[in-house]
C-alpha positions, 0 to 999 in steps of 0.5 A: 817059107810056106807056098799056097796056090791062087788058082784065077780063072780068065776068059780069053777073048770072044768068050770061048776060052777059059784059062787056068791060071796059078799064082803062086803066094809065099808065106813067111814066118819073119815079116817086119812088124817095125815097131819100137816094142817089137821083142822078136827081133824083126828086121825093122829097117827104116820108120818105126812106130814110137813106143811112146803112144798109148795104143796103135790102130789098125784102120780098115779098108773103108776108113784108109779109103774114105777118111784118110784125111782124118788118118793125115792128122800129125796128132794121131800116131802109131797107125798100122796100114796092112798091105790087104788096105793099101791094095784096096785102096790102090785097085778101087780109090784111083792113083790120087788117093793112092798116091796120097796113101804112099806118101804119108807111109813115106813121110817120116813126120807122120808117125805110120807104117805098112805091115805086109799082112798077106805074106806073114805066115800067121796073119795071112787069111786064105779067101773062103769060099763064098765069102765077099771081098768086102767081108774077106778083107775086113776079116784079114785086117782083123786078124792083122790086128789081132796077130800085131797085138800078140806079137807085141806080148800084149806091150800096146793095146791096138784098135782096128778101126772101121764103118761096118757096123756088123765088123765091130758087132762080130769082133768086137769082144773076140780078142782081148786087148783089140778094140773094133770100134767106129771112126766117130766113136774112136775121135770122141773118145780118144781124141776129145779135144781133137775138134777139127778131125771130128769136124772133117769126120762129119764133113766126109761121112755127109759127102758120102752120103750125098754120094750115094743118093745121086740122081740118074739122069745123065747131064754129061756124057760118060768117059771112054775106058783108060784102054781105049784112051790109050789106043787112041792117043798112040793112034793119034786120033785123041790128043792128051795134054793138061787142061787150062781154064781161062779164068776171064772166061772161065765158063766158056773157055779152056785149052789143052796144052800138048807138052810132051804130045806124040799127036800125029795130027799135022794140023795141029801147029797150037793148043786146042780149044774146049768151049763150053762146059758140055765139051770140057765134060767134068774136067777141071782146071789142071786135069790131065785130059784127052781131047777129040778134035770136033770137025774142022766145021766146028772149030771155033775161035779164041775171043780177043775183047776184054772182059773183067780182069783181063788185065793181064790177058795174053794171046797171039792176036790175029792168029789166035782170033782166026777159027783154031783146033777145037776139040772135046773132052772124051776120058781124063787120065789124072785129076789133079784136085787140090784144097780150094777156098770157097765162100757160101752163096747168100742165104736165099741160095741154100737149098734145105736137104733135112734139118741137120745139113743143107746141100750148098753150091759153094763158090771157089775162089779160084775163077777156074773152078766150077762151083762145088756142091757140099752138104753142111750143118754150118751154112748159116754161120759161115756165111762171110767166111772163107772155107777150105773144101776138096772135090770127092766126086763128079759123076755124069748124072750132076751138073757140079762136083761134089766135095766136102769142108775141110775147115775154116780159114777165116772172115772173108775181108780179113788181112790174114783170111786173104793171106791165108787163102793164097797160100792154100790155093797155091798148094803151100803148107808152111806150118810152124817148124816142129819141135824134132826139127828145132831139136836137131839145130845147133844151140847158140844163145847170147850167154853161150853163142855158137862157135867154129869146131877146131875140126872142121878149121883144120878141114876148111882153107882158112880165109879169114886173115888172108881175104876181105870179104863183104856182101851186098844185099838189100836193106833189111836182109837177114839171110845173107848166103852169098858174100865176095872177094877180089884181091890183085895177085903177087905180079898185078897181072892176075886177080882172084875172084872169089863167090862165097855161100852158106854151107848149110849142108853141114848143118842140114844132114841128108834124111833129116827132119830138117831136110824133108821140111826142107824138101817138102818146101823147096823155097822160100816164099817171099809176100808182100808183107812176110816171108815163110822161111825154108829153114829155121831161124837159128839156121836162115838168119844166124849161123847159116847167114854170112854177117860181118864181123862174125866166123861162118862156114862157107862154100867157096868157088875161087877163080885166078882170072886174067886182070885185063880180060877176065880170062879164067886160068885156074878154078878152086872149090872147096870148103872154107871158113871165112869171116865177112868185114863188111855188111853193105846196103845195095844204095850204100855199096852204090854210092862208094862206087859213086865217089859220094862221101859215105864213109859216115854210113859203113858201121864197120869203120865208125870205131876206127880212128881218122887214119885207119877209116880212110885206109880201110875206106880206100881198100874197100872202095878199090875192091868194089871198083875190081869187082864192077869191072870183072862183072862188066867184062863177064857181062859183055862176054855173055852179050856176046853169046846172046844173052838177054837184058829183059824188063819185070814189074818188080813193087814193093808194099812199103808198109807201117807198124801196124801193117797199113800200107803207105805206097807202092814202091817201084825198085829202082835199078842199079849197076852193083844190083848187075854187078851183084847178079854176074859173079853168083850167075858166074858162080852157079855156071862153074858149078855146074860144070864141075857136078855135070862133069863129075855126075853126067847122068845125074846133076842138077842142072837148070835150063831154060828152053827156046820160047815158041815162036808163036808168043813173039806175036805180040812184040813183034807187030807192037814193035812193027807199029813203032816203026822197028824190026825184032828178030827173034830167030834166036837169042843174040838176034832178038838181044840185038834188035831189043837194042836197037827198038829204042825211042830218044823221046821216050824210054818206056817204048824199049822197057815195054817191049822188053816187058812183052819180050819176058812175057813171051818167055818160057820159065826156067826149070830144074831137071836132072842130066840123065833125062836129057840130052846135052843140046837141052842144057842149054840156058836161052835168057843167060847164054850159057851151056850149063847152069844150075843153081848154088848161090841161095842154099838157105832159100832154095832146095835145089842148090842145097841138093847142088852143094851135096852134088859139088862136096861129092865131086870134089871128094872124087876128085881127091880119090875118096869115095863120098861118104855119108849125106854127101855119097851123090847116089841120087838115081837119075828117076829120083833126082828128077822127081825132085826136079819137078817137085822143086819146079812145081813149088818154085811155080807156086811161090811166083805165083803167090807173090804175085798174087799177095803183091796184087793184094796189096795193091788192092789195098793201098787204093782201097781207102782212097776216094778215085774222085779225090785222091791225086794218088789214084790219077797215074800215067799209063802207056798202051801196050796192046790194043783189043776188040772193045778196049786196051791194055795198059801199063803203070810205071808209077805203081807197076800195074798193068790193066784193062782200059775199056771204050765201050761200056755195058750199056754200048757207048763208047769214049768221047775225047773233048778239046781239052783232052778230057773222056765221057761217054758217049754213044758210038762205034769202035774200030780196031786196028792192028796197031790203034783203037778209034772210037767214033760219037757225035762229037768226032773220032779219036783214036788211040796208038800202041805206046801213047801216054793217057791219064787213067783214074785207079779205083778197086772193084770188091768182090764178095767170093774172089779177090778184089780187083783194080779198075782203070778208066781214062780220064784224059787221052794227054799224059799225066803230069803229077802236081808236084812232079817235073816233066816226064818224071813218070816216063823216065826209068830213072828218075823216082815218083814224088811218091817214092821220094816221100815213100824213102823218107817216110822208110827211113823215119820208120827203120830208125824207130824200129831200131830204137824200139828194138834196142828197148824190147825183145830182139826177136819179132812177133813172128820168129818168136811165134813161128820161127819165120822171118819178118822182111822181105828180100828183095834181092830174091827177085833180083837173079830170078828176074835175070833168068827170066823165071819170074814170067806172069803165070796168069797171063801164060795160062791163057795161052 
């Protein structure tokens, strides 16, 4: 070990002062090289580069900083970063770069590694004097390449890669087997075919340009230095938060929510107002900011009448129109830039730069984000496309940001375009699972299926002759992870109780490529039309899938409980081996326990002779009616406590073969549904009691905390108009008069306000146990002190970190020391890293199943004629009253929206004596609680909660998505033709609509089994993408519960 001195010269403050400072700098002969060719024993511990490629490259400074992008292509392999580039690009390309830098070393998919140039004896260059950074550091680069090759023994040529022209005219030709070459020159020439990472090339190297040739007239002011923030966010004299645009009014206005806030300002009771671009000064959507607050003088209020597409618009009303903190953006701390989708302006917009590109202000998807400027040689040709572009840069001297392309997803208009254009703008990468992570699945075929290891039998409490186990799921279901048991115990006075899930853990070992998919994912995500899996299919839909008549691996929870009060007594966790007789249909499971004959439709039983399908039958019934009653008494038990029954807006697409939807179906509740969602929310809360218990400073647990007083603005004086009282000074008080807020004439009244109760709601999140205190476990929509997740390993992260969690515990208790993926020696700060990972990407899921279920909403009235089509006439029911309109709610389709009474040109609705609407001019009141508008032919007025008929017709967009409008048409209820009296306002009674819907689903599965029986087993999809074809609805179900499944859109405008 070599040491050299760094002597830095600092001046001290007042300039006065100059201080000598040494830096000492250890040199060592033996730094890892981790490569697979290494012949002198390095100590290569974790990735190394495959031997299997053609050459290793070596990019410089300026191409790690610029064209990373390009670097972040799977298909180019052995990439050598030095420590010389990585701190480059950490000291002057900010934290987002860098951090993008740091986890594409990490990422063990990506075939790179760091070499630490700088403390290789050999390799490391001593600055000379004179020299410039720029020059010093591309020579250390050079030299790393050149000390890499020969430390190889010459095995694998290396190619440094860099933009300066003088770098590869002066090394070039120095060293044998190290080619200096250009990005450009090195993509066209190895890599020909390569088409996408040329086209990125030249998208980057133009916004480089466009850079470099801004103008200097300043239109914004500049930010304060990252010091000064920070003395001023602990002084209290700036705020720091996250901003949020508020996409109806996307030019106007944004908040900033102070999560986490040590804001001193005892004014401050709610999030601060930016208003207009001038204060929002360059930030964007999702950018964490600090805000000065502007003189009370100058505080604004928040708009409260509709605009277009504020459906779904939530504020607190009164409070929130009164004149509100308000404040301006002076520094941002993060950008927090992603992929955005954009489409050309028309061509008349384009404005010419050279004949080789032109300088476009292309149009984001995304309302919230301003328009970005990217020069492209492609304008014209991608006029009706939807393009992927990233934000590079937004100095104070332009009015816009500028970006470049990175490729094209598609004609706008098309099905897979828009479908497409969801996923990317909710950050989700799903692309087809690599051959290494299939390499790594079990083998089973038809010819040689799967079978139980001898092994782990012996290993495993053995249930399949000694349990009947079943599961319930929904039609269609393929990743069955949760399966039941319930059987009397010897003396009748105590039952067991059994919660059986996949045990993917044994086939998804920690750190496999496999895992890190996994992980990278965190869920499932379920669309209206498909669903991306979280695992392979031979895993979610084969072995990892608990189907009946077949013998799975299983972890198992079972309780002793007592038979009359479902007291536990006693709780096992283990591993187990279990064989499920039965595979039940919620509608068929329901049924049964309805004593209707449906004997006929269990398949299990149709081999069985007369005799033994009965006895079987009865079995099966009885422990269907045990386990109804367990769940009621567990869900009484949990009432008690306070727990909450909420209401969600649950709508399935019922699509055709070729995709073409038929109707909207809204899903119909049933009690085995609660039976169902009470054992695995039991399950998931002895779990976490067991790992919380075992880990206290590291468990995975999931809590949902108190909701803001402030979001209960809106139920409670809605609810006040009806005449009842909501207390929502905790969760028993507002379960309590939830109960009680309930209309004999009505029962939309008490779904409504339940709605109004989930809106206000915050979402439940993952968190590790060593981040917070005890108090904060606590979960306010179950009424439970501790929760976590367990029950869907095969569709969620999180409960396989769970499983690992709990095979540990289990393994202390027994006296053993974890071994192996099951060692539990997750550190707190890692495990809560993952934590927000998994909650970053379960928001991203929500949110784009929301947004596909919009889609095809769109869809389905897009080719109906409003004027004609009796579907597009539905009943509607106020909910919330607005300056100059209402907002409304759909039972039949599950939509939610905007009615206006006053147009663009000023007139307002008229009711005539037949119920019927026009137009008219007039004026508008509004109240609290009822809207009037008042014309030549009277006044009308308009109540929280009274029925009208609206007309559904859809507003196309050329740069956004399509959106639905309603317009009263009749200020009566609806009353469909073929449909009796209150069929759309009675929750239990199905539409006509879905009654056909039902008919026409079963027509279409019976075909569907007929031609799978004549073609291939597998879809389109599982043999193109191993990704599955039907949606599951019970996904939706236990996050419903929770009250996970909040309306983000209407949560971002708070």
């Amino acid at each position: 070990m070599i040491k050299t001195e760094k002597i830095v010269h600092l001046k001290c403050s007042g300039g006065r002062k100059l201080r000598r400072v040494v830096r000492e700098h250890y040199l060592r002969e033996h730094v890892p090289c981790y490569s697979a060719l290494c012949q002198a024993g390095c100590a290569n511990d974790g990735k190394v580069l495959s031997a299997e490629v053609t050459h290793y490259v070596v990019p410089d400074v300026s191409v790690a900083g610029d064209y990373l992008e390009v670097l972040d292509f799977t298909e180019l392999q052995g990439i050598v970063f030095t420590q010389t580039a990585c701190q480059a690009v950490q000291h002057s390309r900010g934290r987002r770069q860098y951090n993008r830098l740091r986890g594409l070393l990490k990422d063990p998919r990506h075939d790179c590694v760091l070499f630490a140039n700088e403390f290789q004896e050999y390799s490391y260059c001593p600055r000379e004097k004179g020299e410039s950074q720029d020059k010093w550091q591309t020579r250390c680069v050079y030299n790393a390449a050149v000390w890499y090759h020969n430390h190889l023994a010459g095995l694998k040529p290396v190619v440094m890669l860099t933009e300066d022209k003088d770098a590869v005219a002066q090394y070039s030709s120095l060293s044998s087997g190290v080619y200096v070459i250009s990005v450009q020159d090195y993509l066209k020439n190895f890599w020909p075919e390569l088409q996408a990472a040329q086209e990125l090339y030249c998208s980057i190297t133009q916004a480089l340009q466009e850079k470099e040739s801004e103008g200097t007239e300043r239109e914004y002011a500049e930010h304060l230095p990252a010091d000064i923030l920070e003395a001023g966010i602990k002084s209290g004299r700036y705020i720091q938060g996250t901003l949020n645009v508020n996409k109806h009014r996307s030019q106007h206005e944004a908040f900033v929510r102070m999560e986490g806030s040590s804001n001193k300002n005892t004014d401050l009771n709610s999030d601060v107002l930016v208003s207009g671009s001038k204060n929002r000064n360059r930030a964007v959507h999702g950018d964490t900011i600090v805000v000065e607050l502007l003189p009370k003088s100058e505080w604004r209020g928040k708009a409260t009448s509709l605009t277009a597409g504020t459906g779904d618009e939530k504020t607190g009303e009164d409070a929130q129109s009164q004149p509100m903190p308000t404040g301006r953006v002076v520094g941002i701390l993060q950008r927090n830039w992603r992929d955005y989708v954009v489409t050309f302006p028309p061509r008349e917009e384009t404005q010419s730069q050279s004949r080789s590109s032109q300088r476009v202000l292309v149009i984001p998807w995304d309302q919230r984000i301003p328009k970005i400027r990217i020069s492209t040689q492609q304008a014209e040709a991608l006029q009706d496309h939807r393009v992927v572009v990233r934000m590079d840069s937004w100095e104070s001297t332009s009015l816009y940001p500028n970006g470049h392309s990175v490729r094209v997803l598609g004609r706008a208009g098309e099905l897979e375009t828009q479908v497409q254009t969801i996923l990317v703008e909710n950050c989700i990468h799903v692309p087809p699972f690599s051959e290494a992570q299939l390499r790594e699945m079990p083998v089973t075929s038809a010819e040689s299926p799967w079978t139980v290891d001898p092994g782990q039998a012996s290993e495993r409490l053995d249930l399949r002759s000694t349990h009947l186990v079943f599961s319930i799921d929904p039609a269609g279901c393929e990743d069955v992870d949760d399966a039941l048991s319930v059987r009397m115990l010897p003396g009748g006075r105590r039952l067991e109780l059994g919660v059986h899930i996949a045990d993917v853990t044994h086939f998804v070992a920690e750190g496999s490529l496999t895992d890190l998919e996994a992980r990278a994912r965190a869920t499932t995500y379920y669309l209206a039309d498909r669903r991306y899996d979280m695992l392979p299919g031979v895993l979610s839909a084969d072995l990892c899938s608990l189907l009946g008549g077949v013998d799975r691996y299983a972890m198992s929870v079972l309780w002793e409980l007592d038979a009359q009060t479902v007291e536990v007594s006693r709780v096992w966790y283990g591993r187990t081996l279990i064989r499920s007789s039965y595979k039940l249909q919620y509608e068929l499971a329901q049924a049964l326990l309805d004593g209707r004959q449906a004997q006929e439709e269990v398949p299990e039983l149709a081999p069985l002779p007369a005799d033994a399908r009965d006895a079987k039958l009865a079995q099966l019934v009885q422990a269907l009616e045990t386990l109804t009653h367990i769940a009621r008494q567990l869900r009484a038990q949990r009432d008690k406590g306070g727990a909450l029954e909420l209401e969600g807006v649950e709508v399935r697409a019922q699509l055709d073969e070729e995709k073409n939807i038929t109707a909207l179906v809204p899903r119909q509740p049933l009690e085995v549904h609660e039976t169902v969602a009470e054992c695995m929310i039991h399950a998931n809360h002895w779990v976490a009691r067991k790992i919380q218990e075992s880990f206290p400073q590291h468990a995975l647990l999931r809590h949902h905390p108190p909701p803001r007083q402030e979001f209960f603005g809106q139920l409670v004086d809605s609810a006040k108009a009806m005449g009842y009282a909501i207390d929502t000074r905790s969760n028993k008080a507002l379960a309590d008069s939830l109960d009680r807020a309930t209309d004999p004439q009505d029962p939309l009244v008490n779904r409504m306000l339940r709605l109004m109760a989930t809106q206000a709601m915050s979402n439940a999140l993952y968190f590790s146990t060593g981040s917070c205190s005890q108090d904060q476990y606590y979960h306010y929509g179950l009424a439970l002190d501790r929760y976590t997740h367990f029950t869907s390993p095969i569709r969620r992260y999180a409960d396989i970190v769970v499983h690992r969690l709990l095979t540990a515990a289990i393994s202390l208790e027994k006296g053993q020391v974890p071994k192996g993926p099951n060692k539990a020696s997750v550190l707190n700060k890692e495990l809560e890293e993952m934590s927000q990972h998994i909650n970053c990407k379960n928001r991203a899921a929500q949110q784009a199943q929301k947004l596909s279920t919009e889609l095809f909403q769109c869809l389905y009235f897009k080719d109906k004629d409003p004027q004609e089509h009796q579907d597009c006439v539905a009943d509607a029911v106020i909910y919330a009253i607005r300056a100059n309109g209402v907002l409304v709610f759909v039972p039949q389709y599950g939509l939610k929206g905007a009615v206006y009474m006053r147009n663009r040109e000023g007139q307002v609705l008229s009711v005539n004596a037949d119920g019927s609407c026009e137009w008219q001019s007039g004026s508008i009141q509004r109240h609290p609680d009822h809207i009037s508008t008042s014309s030549s032919s009277g006044s009308s007025t308009f109540s929280l909660f009274h029925h009208i008929t609206v007309r559904i017709s859809v507003e196309p967009s050329r740069c956004h998505s399509d959106s639905l409008h309603m317009e009263m048409i009749s200020n009566k209820p609806h009353r469909s033709p073929a449909a009796g009296p209150q069929s759309t306002q009675t929750q239990g009674c199905r539409p006509s609509l879905v009654q056909e819907v039902v008919r026409q689903a079963e027509e279409a599965s019976q075909q569907a089994q007929e031609k799978a029986a004549r073609g291939p087993k597998l879809s389109k999809e599982e043999r193109e993408f191993r990704q599955s074809k039907v949606p599951n609805l019970y996904s939706l179900l236990e996050e419903a519960r929770e009250l996970a499944l909040t309306d983000l859109s209407i949560c971002t405008t708070r």
